[in-house]
C-alpha positions as YAML, in Angstrom:
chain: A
units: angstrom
residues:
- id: 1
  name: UNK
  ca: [-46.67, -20.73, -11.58]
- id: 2
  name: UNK
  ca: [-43.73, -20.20, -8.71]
- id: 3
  name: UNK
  ca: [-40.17, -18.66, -10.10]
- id: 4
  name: UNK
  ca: [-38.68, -21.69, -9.81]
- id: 5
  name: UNK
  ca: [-41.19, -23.41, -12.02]
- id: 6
  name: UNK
  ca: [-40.59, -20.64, -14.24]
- id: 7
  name: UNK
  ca: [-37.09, -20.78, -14.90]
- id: 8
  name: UNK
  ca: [-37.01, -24.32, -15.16]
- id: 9
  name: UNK
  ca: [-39.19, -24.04, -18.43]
- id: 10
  name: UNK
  ca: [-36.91, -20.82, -19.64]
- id: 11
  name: UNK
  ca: [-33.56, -22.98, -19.02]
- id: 12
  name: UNK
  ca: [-34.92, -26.67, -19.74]
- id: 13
  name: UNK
  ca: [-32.90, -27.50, -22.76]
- id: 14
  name: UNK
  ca: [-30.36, -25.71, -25.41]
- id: 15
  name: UNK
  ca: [-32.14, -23.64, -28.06]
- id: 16
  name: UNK
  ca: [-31.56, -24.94, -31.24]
- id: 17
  name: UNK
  ca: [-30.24, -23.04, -34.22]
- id: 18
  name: UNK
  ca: [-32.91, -22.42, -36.64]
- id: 19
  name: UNK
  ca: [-35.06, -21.44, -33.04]
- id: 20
  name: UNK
  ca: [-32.43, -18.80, -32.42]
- id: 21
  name: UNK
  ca: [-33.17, -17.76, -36.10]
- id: 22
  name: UNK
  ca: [-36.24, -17.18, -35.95]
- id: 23
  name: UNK
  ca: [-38.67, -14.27, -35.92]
- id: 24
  name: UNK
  ca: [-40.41, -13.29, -32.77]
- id: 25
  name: UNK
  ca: [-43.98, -13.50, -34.71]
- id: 26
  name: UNK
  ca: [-42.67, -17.08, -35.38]
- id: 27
  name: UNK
  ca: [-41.59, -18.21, -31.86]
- id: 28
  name: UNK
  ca: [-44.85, -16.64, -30.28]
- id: 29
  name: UNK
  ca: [-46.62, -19.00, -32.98]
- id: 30
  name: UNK
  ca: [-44.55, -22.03, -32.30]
- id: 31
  name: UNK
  ca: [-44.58, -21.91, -28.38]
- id: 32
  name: UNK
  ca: [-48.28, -21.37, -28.49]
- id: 33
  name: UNK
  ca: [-49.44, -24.24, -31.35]
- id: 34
  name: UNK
  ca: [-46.95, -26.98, -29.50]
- id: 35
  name: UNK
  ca: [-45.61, -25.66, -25.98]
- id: 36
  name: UNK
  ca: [-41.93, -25.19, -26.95]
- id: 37
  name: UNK
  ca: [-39.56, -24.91, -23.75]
- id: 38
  name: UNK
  ca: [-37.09, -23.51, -26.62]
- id: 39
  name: UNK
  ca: [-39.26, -21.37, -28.12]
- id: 40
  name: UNK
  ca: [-40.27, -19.28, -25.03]
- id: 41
  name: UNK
  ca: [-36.63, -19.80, -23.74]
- id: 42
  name: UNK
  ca: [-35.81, -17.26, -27.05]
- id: 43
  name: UNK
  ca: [-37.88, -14.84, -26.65]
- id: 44
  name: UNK
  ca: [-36.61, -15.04, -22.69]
- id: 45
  name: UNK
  ca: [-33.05, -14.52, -23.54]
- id: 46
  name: UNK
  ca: [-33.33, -11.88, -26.30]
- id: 47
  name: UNK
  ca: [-35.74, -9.54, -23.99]
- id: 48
  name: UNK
  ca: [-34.64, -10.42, -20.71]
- id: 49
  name: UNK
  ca: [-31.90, -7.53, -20.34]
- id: 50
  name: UNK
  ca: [-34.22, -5.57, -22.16]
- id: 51
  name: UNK
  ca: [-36.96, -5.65, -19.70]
- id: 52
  name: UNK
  ca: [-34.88, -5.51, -16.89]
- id: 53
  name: UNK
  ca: [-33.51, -2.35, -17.74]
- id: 54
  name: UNK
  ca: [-36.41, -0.65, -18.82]
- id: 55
  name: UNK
  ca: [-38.21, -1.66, -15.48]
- id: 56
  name: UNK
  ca: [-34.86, -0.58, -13.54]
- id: 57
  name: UNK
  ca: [-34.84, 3.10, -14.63]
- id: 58
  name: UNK
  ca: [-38.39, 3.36, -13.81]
- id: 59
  name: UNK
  ca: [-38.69, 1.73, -10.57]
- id: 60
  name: UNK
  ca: [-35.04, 2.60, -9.45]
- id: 61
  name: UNK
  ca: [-34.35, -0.36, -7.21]
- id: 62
  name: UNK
  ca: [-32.50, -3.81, -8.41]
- id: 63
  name: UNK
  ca: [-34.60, -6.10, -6.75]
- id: 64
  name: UNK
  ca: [-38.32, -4.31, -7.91]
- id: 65
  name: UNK
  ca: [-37.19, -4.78, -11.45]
- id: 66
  name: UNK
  ca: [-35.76, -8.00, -10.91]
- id: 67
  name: UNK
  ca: [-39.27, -8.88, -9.29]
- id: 68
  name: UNK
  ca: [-41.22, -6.51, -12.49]
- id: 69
  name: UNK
  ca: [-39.05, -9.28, -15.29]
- id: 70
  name: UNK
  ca: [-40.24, -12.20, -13.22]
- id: 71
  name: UNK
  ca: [-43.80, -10.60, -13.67]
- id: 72
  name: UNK
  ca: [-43.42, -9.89, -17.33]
- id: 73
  name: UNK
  ca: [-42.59, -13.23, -18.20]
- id: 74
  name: UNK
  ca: [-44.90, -15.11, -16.13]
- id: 75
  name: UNK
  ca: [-47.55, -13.08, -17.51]
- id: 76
  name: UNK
  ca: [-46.27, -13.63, -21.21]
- id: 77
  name: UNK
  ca: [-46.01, -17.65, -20.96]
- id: 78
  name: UNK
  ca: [-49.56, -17.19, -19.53]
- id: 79
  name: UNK
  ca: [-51.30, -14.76, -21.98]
- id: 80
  name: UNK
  ca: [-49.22, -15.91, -25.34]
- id: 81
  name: UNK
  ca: [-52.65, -17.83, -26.45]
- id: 82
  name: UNK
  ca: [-54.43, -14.59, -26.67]
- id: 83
  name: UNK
  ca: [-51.85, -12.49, -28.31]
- id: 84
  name: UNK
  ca: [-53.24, -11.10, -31.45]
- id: 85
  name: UNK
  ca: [-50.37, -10.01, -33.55]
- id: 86
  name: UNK
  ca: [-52.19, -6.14, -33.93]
- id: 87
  name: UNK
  ca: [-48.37, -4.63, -32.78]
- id: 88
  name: UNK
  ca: [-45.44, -6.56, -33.08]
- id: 89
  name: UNK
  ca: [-44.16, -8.73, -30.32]
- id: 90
  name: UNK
  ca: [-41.39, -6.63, -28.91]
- id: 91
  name: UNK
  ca: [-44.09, -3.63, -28.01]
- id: 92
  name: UNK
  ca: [-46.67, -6.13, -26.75]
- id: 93
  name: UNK
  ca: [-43.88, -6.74, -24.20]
- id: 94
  name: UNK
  ca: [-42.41, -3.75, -23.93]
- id: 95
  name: UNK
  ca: [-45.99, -2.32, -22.44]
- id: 96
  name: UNK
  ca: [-46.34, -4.96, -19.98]
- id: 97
  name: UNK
  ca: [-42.95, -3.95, -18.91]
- id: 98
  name: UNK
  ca: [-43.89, -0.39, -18.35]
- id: 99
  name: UNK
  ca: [-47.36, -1.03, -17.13]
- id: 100
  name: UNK
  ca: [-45.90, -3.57, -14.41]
- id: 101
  name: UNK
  ca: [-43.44, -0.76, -13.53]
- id: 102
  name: UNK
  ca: [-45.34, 2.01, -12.98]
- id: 103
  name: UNK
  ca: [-47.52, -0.28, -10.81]
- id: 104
  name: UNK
  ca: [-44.11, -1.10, -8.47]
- id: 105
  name: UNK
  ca: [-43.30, 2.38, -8.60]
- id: 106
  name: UNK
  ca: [-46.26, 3.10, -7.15]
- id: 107
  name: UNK
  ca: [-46.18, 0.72, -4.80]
- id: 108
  name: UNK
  ca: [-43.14, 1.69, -3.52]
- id: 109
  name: UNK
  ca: [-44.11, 5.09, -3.02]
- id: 110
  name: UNK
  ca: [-46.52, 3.84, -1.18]
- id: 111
  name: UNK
  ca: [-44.97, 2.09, 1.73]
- id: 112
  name: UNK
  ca: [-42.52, 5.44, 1.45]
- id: 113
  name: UNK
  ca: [-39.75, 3.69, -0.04]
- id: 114
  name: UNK
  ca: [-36.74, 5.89, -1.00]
- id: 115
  name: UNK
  ca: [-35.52, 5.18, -4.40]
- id: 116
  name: UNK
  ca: [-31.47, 5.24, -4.42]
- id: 117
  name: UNK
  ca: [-29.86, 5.23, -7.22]
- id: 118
  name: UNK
  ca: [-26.28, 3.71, -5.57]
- id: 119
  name: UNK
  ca: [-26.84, 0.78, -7.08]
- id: 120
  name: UNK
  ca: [-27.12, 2.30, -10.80]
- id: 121
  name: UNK
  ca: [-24.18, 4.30, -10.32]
- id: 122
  name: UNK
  ca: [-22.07, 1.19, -9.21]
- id: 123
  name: UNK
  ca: [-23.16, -0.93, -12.70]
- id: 124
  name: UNK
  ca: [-22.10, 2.89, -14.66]
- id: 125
  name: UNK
  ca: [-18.63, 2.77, -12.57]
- id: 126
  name: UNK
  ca: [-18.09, -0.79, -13.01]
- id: 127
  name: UNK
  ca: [-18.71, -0.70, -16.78]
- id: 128
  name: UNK
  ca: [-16.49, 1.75, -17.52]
- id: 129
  name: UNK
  ca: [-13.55, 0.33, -15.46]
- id: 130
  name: UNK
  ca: [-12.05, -1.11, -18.24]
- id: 131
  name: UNK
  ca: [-11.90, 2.04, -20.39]
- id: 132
  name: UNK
  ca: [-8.74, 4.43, -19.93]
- id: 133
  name: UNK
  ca: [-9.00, 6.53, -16.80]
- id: 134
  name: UNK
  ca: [-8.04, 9.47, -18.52]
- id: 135
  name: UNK
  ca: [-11.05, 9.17, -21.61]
- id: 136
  name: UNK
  ca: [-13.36, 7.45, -19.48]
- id: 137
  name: UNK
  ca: [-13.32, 10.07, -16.61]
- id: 138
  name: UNK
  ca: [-15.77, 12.81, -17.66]
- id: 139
  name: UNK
  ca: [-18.64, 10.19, -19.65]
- id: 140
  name: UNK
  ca: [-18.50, 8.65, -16.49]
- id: 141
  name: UNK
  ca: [-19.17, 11.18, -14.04]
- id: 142
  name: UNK
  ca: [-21.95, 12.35, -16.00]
- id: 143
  name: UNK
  ca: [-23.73, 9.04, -16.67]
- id: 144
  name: UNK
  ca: [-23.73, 9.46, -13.03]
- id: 145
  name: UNK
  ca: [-25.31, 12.58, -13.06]
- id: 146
  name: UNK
  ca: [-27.84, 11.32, -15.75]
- id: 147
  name: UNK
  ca: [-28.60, 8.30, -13.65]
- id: 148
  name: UNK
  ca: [-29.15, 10.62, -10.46]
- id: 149
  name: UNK
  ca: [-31.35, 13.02, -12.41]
- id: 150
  name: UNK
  ca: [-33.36, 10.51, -13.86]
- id: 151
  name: UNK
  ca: [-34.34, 8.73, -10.80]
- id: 152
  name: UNK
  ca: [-35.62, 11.99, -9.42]
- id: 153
  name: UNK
  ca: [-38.33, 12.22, -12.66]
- id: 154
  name: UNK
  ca: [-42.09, 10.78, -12.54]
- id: 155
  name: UNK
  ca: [-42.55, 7.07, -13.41]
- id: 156
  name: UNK
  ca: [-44.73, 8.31, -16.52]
- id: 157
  name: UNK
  ca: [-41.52, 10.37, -17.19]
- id: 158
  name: UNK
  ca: [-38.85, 7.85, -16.77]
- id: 159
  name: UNK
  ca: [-41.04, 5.48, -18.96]
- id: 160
  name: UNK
  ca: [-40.71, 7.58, -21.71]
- id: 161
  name: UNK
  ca: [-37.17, 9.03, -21.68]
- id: 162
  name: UNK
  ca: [-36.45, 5.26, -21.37]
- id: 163
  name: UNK
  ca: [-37.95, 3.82, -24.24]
- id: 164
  name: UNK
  ca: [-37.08, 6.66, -26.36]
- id: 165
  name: UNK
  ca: [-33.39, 7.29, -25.88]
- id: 166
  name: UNK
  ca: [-31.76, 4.36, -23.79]
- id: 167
  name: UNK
  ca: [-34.00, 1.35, -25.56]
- id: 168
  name: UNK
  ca: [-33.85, 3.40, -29.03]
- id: 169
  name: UNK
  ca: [-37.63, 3.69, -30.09]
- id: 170
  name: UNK
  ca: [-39.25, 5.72, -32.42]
- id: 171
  name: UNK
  ca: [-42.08, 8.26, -30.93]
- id: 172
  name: UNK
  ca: [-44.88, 5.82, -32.85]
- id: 173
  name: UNK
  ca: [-43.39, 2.92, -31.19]
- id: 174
  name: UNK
  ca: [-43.27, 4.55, -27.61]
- id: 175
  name: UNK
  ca: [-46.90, 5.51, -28.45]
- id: 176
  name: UNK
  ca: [-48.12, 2.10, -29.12]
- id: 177
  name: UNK
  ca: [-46.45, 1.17, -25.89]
- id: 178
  name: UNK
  ca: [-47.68, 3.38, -23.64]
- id: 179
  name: UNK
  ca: [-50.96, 3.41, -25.21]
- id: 180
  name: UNK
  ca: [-50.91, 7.64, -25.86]
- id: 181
  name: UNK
  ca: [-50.67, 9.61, -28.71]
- id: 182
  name: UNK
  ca: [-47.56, 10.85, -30.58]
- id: 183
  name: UNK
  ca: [-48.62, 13.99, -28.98]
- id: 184
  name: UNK
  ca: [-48.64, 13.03, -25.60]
- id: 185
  name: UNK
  ca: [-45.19, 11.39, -26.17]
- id: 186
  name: UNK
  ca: [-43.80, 14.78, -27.33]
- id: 187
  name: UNK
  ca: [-45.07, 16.45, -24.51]
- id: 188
  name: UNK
  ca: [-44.11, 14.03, -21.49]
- id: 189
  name: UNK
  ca: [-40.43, 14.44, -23.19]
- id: 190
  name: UNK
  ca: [-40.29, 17.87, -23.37]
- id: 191
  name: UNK
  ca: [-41.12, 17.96, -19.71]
- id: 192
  name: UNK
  ca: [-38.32, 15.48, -18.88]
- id: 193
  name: UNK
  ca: [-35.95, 17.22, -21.03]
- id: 194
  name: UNK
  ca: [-36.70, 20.49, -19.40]
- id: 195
  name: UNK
  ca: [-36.50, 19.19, -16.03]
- id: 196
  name: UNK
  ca: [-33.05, 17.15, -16.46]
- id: 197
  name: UNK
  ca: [-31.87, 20.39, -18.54]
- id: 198
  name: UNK
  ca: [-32.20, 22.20, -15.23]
- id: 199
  name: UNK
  ca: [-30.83, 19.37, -13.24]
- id: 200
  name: UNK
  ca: [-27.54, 18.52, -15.16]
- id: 201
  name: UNK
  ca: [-27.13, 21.63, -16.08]
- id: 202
  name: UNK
  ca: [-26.81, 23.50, -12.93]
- id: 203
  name: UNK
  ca: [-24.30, 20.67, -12.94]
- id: 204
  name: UNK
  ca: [-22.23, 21.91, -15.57]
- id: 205
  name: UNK
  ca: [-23.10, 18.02, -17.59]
- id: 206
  name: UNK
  ca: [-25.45, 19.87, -20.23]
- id: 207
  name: UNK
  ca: [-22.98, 19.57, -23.27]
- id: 208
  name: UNK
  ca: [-21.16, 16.44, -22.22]
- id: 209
  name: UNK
  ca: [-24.32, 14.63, -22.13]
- id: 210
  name: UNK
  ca: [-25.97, 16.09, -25.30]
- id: 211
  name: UNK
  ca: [-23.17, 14.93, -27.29]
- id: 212
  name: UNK
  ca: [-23.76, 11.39, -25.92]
- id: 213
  name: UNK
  ca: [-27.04, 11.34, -25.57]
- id: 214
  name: UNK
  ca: [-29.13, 13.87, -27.35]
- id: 215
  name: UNK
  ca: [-31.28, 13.80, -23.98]
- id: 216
  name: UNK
  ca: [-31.14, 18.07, -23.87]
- id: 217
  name: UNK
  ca: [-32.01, 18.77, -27.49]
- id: 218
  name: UNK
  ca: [-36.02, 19.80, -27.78]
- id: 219
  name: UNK
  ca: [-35.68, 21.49, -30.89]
- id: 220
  name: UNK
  ca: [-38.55, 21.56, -32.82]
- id: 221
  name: UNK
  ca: [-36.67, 18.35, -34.95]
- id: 222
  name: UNK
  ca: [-36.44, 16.13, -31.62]
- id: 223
  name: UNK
  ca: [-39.24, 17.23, -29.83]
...
């Protein structure tokens, strides 16, 4: 299916109320037993931003993860039929996310590509733009700093921190996704905490950002 055919089925229509209402499970069910443009146009809009973040800290460029969602979604309107309901909907997605990632990571790397990360500190300056200058002025240099140090991790690494602390899962949950154990999880996070510990804190960022964040603390409780 081309884009445009895509996004014709994802914006075909207005999504009525007791669609919006629904459950994932429910929407998968419905767009699969009778081809709902609303249905899938749901699960579009309440995973779109989702995706496209997740895919943008791991890839590091705007228009791979813009090309990673397009991916993700094609391949869910495609594969729906055979989705068996053994994890819940949102990690089903979530792995295709990160799987699809890692594969345009590495296919950037590559053709050499330099990731930059000018474009993630422009959406961190331009979000906080409306926040006093005065408060906003130190969180905002070091979400810089976080973004810059987190482009220069692994893709395996990035996945991880980025399901964990900016999308909010639970280790089980970033397990399922990425298909490892608990353990594994654990580990790859201790790494990247150890390695943006050094970064940010050479910095002088450490304690700003472990208020905010929590990314620095691998205590035996976090880790």
């Amino acid at each position: 299916m081309e884009q445009s055919a895509l996004l014709c089925v994802i914006t075909d229509g207005e999504v009525k109320a007791q669609v919006a209402e629904a459950t994932d499970e429910a929407l998968v069910k419905e767009f699969v037993r009778t081809g709902s443009k609303g249905a899938f146009a749901e699960l579009y809009y309440r995973y779109k931003d989702k995706a496209f973040n997740t895919a943008y800290r791991i890839v590091g460029d705007y228009e791979g993860a813009r090309d990673v969602v397009h991916d993700v979604f094609l391949k869910v309107y495609v594969e729906a039929p055979g989705f068996l309901f053994k994890s819940s909907f949102s990690s089903w997605l979530y792995r295709i996310v990160v799987n699809r990632s890692l594969d345009e990571a590495r296919r950037q790397k590559r053709r050499k590509l330099h990731l930059s990360t000018d474009a993630m500190t422009d959406d961190i300056l331009d979000r906080n733009d409306a926040e006093q200058p005065e408060q906003a002025a130190l969180g905002r240099e070091a979400e810089v700093e976080l973004a810059k140090a987190v482009a220069k991790l692994s893709p395996k690494l990035k996945a991880v921190i980025t399901l964990r602390y900016f999308e909010g899962l639970s280790y089980e949950q970033v397990a399922e996704i990425i298909e490892r154990p608990v353990g594994t999880v654990k580990s790859r996070l201790r790494r990247a905490h150890r390695k943006l510990g050094e970064t940010l804190g050479e910095k002088g960022y450490r304690r700003t950002l472990e208020a905010d964040y929590g990314l620095l603390d691998i205590s035996g409780a976090n880790a």
